[in-house]
Backbone as numpy.savetxt, mean C-alpha at the origin, in Angstrom:
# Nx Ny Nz CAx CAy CAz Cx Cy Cz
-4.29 26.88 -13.37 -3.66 26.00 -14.34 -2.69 25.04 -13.62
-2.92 23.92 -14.37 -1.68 22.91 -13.67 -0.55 22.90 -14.07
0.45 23.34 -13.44 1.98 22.72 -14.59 2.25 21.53 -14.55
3.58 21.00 -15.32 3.99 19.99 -15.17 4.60 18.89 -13.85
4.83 19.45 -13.09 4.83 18.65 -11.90 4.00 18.56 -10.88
2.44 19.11 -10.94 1.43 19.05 -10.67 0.87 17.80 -11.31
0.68 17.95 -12.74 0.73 16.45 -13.52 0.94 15.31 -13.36
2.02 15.34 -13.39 3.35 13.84 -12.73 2.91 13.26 -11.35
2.34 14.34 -10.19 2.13 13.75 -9.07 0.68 13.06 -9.31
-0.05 14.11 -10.31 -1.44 13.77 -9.93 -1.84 12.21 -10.60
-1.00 12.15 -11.72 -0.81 10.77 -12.90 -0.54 9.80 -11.83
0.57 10.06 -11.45 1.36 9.02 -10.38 0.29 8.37 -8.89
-0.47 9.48 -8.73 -1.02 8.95 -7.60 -2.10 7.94 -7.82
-2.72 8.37 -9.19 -4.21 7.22 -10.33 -3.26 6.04 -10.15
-2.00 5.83 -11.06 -1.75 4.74 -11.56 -1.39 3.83 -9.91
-1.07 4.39 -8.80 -0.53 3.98 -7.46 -1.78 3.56 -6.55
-3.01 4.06 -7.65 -4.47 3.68 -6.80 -4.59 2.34 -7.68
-4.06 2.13 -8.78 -4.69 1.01 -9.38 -3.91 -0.11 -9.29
-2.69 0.25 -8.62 -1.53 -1.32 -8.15 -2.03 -1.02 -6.88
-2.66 -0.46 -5.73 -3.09 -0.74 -4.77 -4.41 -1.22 -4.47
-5.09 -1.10 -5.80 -6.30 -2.29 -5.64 -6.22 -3.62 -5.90
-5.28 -3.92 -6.74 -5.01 -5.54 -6.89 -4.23 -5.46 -5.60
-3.56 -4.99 -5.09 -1.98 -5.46 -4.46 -3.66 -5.81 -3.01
-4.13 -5.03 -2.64 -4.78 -5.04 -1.48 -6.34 -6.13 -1.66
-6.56 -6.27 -3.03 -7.59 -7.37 -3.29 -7.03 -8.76 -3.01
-5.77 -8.79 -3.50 -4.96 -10.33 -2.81 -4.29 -10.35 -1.77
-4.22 -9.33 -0.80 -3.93 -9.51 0.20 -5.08 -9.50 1.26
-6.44 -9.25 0.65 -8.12 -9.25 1.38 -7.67 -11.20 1.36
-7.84 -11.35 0.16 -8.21 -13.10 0.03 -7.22 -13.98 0.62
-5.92 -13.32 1.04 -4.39 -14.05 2.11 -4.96 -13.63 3.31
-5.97 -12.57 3.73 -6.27 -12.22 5.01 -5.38 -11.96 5.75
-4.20 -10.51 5.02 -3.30 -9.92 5.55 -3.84 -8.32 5.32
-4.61 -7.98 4.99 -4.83 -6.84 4.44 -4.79 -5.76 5.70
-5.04 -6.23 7.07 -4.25 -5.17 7.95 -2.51 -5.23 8.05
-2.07 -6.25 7.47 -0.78 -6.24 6.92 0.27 -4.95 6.81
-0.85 -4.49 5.52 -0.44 -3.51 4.86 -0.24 -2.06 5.69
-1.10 -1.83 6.76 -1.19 -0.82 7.70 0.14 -0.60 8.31
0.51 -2.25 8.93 1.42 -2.02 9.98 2.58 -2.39 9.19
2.62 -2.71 7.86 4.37 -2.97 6.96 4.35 -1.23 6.67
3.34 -0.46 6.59 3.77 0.61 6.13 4.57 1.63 7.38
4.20 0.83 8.74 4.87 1.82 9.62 6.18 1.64 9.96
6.70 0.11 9.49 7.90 -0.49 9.40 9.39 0.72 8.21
8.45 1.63 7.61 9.27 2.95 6.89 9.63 3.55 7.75
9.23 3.88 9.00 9.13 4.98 9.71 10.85 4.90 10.66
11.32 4.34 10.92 12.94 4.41 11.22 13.34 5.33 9.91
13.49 4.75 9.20 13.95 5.11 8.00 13.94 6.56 7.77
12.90 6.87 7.58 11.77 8.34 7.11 12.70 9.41 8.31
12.45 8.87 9.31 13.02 9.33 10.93 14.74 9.95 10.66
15.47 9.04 10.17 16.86 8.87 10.00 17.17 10.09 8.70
16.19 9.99 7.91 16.55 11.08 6.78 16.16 12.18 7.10
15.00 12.62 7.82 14.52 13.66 8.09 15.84 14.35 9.26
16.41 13.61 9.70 17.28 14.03 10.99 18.32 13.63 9.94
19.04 13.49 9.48 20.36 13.79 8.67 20.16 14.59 7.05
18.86 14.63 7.22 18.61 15.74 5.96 18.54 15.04 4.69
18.58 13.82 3.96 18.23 13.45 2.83 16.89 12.70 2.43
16.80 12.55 0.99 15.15 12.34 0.54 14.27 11.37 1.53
13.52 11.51 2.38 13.03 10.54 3.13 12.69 9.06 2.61
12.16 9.26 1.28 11.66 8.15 0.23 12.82 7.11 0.51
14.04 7.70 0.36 15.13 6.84 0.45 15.50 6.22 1.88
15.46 6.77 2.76 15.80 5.92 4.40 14.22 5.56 4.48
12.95 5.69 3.76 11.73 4.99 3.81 12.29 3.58 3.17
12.52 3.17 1.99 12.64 2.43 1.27 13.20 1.35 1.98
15.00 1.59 2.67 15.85 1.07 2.77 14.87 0.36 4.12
14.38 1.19 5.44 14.26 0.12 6.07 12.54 -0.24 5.90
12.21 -0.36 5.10 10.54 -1.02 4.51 11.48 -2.41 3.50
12.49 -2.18 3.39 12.49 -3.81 2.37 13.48 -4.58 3.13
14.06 -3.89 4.03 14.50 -4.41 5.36 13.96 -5.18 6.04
13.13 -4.28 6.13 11.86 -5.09 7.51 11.16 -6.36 6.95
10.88 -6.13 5.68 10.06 -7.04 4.72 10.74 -8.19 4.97
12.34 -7.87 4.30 13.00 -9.27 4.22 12.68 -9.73 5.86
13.32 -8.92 6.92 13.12 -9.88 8.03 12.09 -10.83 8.60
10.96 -10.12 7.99 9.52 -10.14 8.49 9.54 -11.66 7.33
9.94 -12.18 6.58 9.87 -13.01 5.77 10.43 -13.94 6.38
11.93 -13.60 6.80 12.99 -14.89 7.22 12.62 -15.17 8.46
11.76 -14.30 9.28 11.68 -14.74 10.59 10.54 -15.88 10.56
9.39 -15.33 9.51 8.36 -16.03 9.98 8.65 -17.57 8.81
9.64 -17.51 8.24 10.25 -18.88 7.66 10.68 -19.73 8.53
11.79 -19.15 9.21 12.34 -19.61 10.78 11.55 -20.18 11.66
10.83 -19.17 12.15 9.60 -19.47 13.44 8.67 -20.30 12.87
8.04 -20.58 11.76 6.83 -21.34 11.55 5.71 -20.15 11.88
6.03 -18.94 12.44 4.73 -18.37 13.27 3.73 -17.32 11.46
2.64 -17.00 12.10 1.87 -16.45 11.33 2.53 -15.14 10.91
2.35 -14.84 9.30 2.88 -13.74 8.74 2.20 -12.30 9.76
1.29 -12.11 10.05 0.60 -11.63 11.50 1.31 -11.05 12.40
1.78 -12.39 12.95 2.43 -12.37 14.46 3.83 -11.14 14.27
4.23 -11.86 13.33 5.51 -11.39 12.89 6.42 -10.46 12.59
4.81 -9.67 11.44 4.71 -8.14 11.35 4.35 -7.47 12.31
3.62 -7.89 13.29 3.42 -7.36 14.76 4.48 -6.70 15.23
5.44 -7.95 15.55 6.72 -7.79 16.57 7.50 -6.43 15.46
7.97 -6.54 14.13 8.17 -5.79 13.58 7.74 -4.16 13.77
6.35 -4.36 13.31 5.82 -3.02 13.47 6.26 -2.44 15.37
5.92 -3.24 16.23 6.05 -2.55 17.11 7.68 -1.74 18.00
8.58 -2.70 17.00 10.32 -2.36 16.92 10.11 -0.53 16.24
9.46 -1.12 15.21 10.16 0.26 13.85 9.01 1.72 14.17
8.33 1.48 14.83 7.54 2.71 15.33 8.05 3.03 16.39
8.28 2.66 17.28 9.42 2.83 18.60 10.88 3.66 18.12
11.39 3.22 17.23 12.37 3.32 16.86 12.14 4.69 15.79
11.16 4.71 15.24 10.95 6.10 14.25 10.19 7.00 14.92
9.53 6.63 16.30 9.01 7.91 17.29 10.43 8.40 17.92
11.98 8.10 17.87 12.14 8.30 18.78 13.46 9.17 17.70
13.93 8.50 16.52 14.39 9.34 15.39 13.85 10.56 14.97
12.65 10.27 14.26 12.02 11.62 13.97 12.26 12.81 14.67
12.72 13.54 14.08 12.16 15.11 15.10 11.22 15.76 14.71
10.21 16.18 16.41 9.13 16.89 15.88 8.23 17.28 14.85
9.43 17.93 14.79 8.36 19.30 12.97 8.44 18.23 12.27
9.02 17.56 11.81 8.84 16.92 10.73 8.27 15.03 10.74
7.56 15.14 11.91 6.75 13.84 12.63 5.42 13.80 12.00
4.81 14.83 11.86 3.63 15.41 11.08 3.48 14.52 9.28
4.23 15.15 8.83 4.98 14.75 7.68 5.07 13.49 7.52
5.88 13.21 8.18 6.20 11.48 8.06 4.86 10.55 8.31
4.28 10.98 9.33 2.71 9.86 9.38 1.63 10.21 8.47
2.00 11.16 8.25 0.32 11.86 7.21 0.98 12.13 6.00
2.17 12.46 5.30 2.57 12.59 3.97 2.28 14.32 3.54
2.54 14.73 2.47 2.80 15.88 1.78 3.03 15.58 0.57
2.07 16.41 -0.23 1.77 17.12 -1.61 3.10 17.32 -2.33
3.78 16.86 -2.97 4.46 17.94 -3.77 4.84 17.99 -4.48
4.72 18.64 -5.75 5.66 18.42 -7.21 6.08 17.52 -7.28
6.13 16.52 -8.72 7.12 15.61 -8.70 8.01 16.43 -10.30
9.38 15.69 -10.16 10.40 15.94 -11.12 9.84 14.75 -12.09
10.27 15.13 -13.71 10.07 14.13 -14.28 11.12 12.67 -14.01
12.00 12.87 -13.44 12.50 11.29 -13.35 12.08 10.65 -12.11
11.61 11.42 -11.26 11.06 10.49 -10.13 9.29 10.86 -10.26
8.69 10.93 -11.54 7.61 10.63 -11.73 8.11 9.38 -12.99
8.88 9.30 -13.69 9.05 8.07 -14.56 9.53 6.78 -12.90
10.63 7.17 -12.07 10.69 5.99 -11.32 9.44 5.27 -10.54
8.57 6.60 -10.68 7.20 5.85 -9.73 5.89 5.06 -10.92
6.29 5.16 -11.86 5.78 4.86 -13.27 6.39 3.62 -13.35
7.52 3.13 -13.44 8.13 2.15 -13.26 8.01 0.87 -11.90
7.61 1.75 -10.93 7.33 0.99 -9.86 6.13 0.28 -10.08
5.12 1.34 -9.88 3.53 0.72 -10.80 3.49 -0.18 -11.31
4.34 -0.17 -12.54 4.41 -1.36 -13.46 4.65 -2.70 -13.00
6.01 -2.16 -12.46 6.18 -3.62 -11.43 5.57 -4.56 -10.95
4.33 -3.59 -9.86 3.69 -4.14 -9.12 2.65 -4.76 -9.96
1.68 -4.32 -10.98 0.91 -4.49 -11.60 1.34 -6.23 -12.33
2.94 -5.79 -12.91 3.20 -7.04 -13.88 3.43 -8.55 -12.66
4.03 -7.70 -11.34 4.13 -9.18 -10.83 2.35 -9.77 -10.15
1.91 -8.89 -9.95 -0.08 -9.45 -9.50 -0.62 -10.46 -10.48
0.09 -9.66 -11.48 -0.91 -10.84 -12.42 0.03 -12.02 -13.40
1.17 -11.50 -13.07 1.72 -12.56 -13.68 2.17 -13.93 -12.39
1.78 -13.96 -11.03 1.77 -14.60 -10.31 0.13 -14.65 -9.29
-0.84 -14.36 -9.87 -2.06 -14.41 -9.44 -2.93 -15.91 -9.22
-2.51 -16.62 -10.34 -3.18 -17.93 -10.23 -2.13 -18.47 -9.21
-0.85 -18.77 -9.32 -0.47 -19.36 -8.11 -0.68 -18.68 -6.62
-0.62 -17.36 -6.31 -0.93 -17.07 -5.09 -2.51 -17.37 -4.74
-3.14 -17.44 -5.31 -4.94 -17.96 -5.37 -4.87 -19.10 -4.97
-3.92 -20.12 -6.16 -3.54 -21.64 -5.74 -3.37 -21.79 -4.43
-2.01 -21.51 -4.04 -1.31 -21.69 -2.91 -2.13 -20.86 -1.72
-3.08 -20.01 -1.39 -3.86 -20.08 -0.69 -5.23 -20.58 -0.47
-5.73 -21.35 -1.73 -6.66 -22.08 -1.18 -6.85 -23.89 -1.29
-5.11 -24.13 -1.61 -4.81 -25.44 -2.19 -3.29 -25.25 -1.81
-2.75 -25.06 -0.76 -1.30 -25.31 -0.58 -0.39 -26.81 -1.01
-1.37 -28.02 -1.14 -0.86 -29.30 -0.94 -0.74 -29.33 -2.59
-1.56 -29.01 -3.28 -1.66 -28.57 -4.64 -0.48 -27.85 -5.36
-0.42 -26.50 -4.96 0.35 -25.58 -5.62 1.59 -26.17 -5.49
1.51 -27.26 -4.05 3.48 -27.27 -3.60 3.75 -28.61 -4.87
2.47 -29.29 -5.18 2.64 -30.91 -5.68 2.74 -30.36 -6.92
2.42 -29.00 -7.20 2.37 -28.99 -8.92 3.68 -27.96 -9.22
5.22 -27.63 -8.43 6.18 -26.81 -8.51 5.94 -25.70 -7.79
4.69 -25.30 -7.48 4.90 -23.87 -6.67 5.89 -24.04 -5.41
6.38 -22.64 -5.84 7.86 -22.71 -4.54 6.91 -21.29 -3.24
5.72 -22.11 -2.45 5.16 -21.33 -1.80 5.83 -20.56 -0.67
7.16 -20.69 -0.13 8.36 -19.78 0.14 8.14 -18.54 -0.23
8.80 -18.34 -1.58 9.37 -17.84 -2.73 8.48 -16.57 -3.03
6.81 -17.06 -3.32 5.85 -16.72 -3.89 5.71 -16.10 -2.69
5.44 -16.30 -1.15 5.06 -15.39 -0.29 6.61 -13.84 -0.30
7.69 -14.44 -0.53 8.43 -13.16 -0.42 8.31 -12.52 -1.69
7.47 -12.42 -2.79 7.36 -11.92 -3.74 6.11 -11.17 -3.45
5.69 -11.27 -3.00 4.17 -10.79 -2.65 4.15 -9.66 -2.00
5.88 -10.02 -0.73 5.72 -9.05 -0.09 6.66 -8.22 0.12
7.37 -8.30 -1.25 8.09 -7.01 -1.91 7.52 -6.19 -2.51
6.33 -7.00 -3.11 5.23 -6.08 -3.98 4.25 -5.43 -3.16
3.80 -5.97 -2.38 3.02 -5.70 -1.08 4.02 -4.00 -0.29
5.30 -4.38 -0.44 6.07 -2.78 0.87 6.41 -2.21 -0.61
6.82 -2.92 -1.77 6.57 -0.94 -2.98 5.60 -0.68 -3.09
4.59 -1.03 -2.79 3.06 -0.68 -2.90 2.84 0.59 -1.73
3.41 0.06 -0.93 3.31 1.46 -0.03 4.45 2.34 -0.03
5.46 1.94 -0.38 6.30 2.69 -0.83 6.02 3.72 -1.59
5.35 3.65 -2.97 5.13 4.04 -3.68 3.78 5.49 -3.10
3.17 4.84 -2.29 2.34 6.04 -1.48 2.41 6.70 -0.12
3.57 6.11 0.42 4.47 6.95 1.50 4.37 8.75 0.86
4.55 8.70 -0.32 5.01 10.55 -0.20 3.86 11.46 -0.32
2.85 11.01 -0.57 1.48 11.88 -0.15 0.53 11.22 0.61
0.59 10.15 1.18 -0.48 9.96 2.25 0.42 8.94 3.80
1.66 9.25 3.54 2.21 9.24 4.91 2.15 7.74 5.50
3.11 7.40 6.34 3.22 6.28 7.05 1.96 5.52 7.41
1.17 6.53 8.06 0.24 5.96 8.86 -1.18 5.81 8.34
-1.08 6.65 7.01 -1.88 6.66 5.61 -1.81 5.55 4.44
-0.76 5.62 4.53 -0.12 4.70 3.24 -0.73 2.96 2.82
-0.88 2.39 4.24 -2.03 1.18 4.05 -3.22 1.35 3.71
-3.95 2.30 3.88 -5.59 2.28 4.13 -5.92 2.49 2.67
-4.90 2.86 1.60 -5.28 2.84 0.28 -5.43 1.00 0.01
-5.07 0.52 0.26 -5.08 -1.10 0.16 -5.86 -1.34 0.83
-6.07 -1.22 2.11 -7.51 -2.19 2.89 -8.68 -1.96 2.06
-8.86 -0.20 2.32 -10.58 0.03 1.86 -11.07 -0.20 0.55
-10.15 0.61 -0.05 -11.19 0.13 -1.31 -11.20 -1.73 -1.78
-10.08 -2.40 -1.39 -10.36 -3.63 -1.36 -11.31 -3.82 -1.04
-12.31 -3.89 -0.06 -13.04 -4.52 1.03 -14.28 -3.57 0.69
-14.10 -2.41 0.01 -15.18 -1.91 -0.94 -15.57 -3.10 -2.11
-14.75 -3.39 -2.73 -14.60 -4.50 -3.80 -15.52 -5.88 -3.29
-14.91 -6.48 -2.20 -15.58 -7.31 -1.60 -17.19 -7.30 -1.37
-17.32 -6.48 -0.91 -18.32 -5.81 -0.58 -19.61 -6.19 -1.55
-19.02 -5.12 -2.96 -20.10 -5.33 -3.70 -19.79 -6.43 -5.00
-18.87 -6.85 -5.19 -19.13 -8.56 -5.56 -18.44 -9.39 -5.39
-18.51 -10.63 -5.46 -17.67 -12.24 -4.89 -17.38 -12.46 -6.00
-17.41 -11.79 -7.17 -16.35 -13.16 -8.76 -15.30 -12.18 -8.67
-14.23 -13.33 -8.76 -12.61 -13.23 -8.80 -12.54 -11.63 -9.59
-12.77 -11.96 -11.08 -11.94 -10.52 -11.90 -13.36 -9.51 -11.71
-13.62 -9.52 -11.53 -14.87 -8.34 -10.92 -14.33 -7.61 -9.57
-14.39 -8.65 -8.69 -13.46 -8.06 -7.47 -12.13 -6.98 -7.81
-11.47 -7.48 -9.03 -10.22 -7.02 -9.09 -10.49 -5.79 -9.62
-11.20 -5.62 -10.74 -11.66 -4.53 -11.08 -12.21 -3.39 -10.62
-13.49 -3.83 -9.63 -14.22 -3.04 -8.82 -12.99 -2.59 -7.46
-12.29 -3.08 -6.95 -11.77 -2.64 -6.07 -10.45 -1.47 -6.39
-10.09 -2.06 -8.07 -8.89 -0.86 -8.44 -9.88 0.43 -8.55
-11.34 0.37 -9.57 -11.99 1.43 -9.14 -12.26 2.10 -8.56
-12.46 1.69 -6.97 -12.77 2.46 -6.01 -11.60 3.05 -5.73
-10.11 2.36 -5.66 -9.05 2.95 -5.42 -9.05 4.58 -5.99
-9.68 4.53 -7.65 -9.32 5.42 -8.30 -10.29 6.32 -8.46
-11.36 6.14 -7.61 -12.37 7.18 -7.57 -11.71 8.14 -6.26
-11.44 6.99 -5.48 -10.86 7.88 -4.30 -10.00 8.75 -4.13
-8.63 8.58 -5.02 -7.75 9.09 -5.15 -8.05 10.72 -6.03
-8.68 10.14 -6.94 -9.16 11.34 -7.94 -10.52 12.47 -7.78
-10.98 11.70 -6.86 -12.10 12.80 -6.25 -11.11 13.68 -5.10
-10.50 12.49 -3.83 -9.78 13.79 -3.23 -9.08 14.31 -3.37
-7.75 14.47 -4.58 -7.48 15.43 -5.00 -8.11 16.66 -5.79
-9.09 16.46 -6.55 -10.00 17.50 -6.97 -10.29 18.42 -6.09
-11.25 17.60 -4.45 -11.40 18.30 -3.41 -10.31 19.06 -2.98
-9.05 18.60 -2.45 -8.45 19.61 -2.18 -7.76 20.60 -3.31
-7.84 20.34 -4.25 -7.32 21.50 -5.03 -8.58 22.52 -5.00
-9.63 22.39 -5.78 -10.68 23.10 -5.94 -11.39 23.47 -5.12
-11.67 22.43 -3.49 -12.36 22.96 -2.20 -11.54 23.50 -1.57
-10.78 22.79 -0.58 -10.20 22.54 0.42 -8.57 22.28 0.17
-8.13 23.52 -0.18 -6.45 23.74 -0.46 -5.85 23.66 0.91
-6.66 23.93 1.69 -5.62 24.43 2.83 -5.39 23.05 2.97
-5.76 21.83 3.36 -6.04 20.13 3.61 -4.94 19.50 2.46
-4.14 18.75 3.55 -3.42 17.67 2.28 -4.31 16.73 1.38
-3.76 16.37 0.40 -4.96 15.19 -0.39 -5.08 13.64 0.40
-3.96 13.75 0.89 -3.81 12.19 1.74 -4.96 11.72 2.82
-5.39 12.63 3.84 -6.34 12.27 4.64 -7.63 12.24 3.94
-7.72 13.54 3.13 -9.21 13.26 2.49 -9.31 12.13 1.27
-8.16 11.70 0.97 -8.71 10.45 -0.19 -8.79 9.57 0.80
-8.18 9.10 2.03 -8.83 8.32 3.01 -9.94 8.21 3.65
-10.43 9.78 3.76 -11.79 10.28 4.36 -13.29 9.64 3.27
-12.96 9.79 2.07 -13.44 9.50 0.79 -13.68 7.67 0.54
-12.28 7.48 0.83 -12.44 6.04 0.37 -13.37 5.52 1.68
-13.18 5.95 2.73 -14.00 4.65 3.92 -15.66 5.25 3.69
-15.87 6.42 3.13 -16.95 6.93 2.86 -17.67 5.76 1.73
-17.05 5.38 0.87 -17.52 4.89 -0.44 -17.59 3.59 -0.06
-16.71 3.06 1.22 -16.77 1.39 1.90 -18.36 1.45 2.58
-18.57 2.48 3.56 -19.76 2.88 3.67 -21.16 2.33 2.79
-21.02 3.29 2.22 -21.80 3.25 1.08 -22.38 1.96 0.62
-21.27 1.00 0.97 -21.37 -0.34 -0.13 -21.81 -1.17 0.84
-22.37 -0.70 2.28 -22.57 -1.32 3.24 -24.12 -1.61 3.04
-24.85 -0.26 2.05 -26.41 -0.44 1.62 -26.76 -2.07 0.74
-25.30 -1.87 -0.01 -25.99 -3.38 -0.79 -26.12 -4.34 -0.11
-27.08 -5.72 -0.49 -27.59 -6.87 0.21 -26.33 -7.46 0.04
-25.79 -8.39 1.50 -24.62 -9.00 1.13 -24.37 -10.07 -0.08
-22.88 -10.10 -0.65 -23.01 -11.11 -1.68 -23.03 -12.41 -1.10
-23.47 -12.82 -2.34 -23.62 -14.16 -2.08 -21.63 -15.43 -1.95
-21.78 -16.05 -0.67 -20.37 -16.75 -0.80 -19.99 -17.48 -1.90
């Protein structure tokens, strides 16, 4: 039987597959979607710092993931250089810096994530996050579409394409935020690449894409938790919904490519 904070995590992790299929379908079409890999390792100071002074990791995750974000924003405002380059130099600071915080035992943890109960108010705060992400995708979707395939456009018709990229990529680091606590630092992107690029895969129209790719998110998520509860308990759910999702990218490799 499940109790109630078995529930909360398992709810929380569906609704965190379905803001990580839009969040990672518009970041396929910005052609940042390895982005997401290396902003998620930009937590890892953080994660490092709590685990070694003993408080909720989520929280020294958070603080330096919207840290990094902002910098990773102002720098590449500054520099002119590619959002890319940028997160590069980033990622390769905050993994340095969280290999060297972390201790040991609890290094495991931090890159691969852990299962565990949620309380009902930090299953309502991750309910709330969701939302977030969900309300800002689509309530800023036609301009980020705009402004990447018509920049001279979006800027001539008020888009503040600045603005709109640091919004993207606040929504873009709670997105992994939000899946830092069961599939881990080094986990936490690959819910955004694959099933995106599953999406891609098997069709080219805009809201089809969006759809098909939150799907796969949520097949993935919800098959490998099944698996490990019902198969494979001893196994966190985090690697095998990863194991699952590149399985199902696979898969979509049989169909004839779409058409551009």
């Amino acid at each position: 039987m499940f109790h109630s904070g078995e529930i909360y995590a398992f709810v929380l992790a569906l609704l965190f597959a379905i803001a990580a299929g839009l969040v990672g379908s518009i970041a396929l079409m910005k052609r940042m979607l390895l982005a997401s890999d290396v902003i998620s390792h930009v937590a890892l100071p953080g994660l490092g710092l709590a685990f070694l002074l003993g408080f909720n990791p989520l929280i020294g995750g958070a603080a330096t993931l919207f840290l990094g974000t902002l910098l990773i924003w102002q720098l590449q405002k500054q520099t002119g250089l590619a959002t890319e380059a940028v997160i590069g130099v980033v990622f390769a600071g905050s993994v340095a810096i969280g290999a060297v915080l972390t201790p040991k035992e609890d290094l495991v943890e931090a890159l691969f994530g852990r299962f565990e109960d949620l309380s009902l108010l930090a299953f309502l705060l991750g309910v709330c996050a969701v939302f977030i992400i969900i309300l800002v995708v689509f309530r800023f979707k036609d301009e980020l579409i705009l402004g990447l395939f018509a920049p001279e456009l979006a800027a001539a018709t008020g888009v503040k394409l600045e603005r709109l990229n640091l919004y993207f990529l606040l929504v873009f680091s709670l997105s992994v935020l939000v899946g830092l606590r069961f599939l881990g630092a080094l986990l936490a992107g690959a819910l955004i690449i694959i099933p995106a690029t599953t999406g891609r895969r098997l069709t080219s129209d805009l809201s089809h894409f969006l759809v098909v790719s939150c799907l796969a998110s949520v097949v993935a998520v919800g098959s490998g938790f099944a698996v490990t509860h019902y198969l494979l308990p001893q196994f966190s759910p985090g690697a095998v919904i990863v194991i699952i999702s590149a399985a199902m990218f696979i898969l979509s490799l049989l169909k004839w490519p779409a058409s551009v």
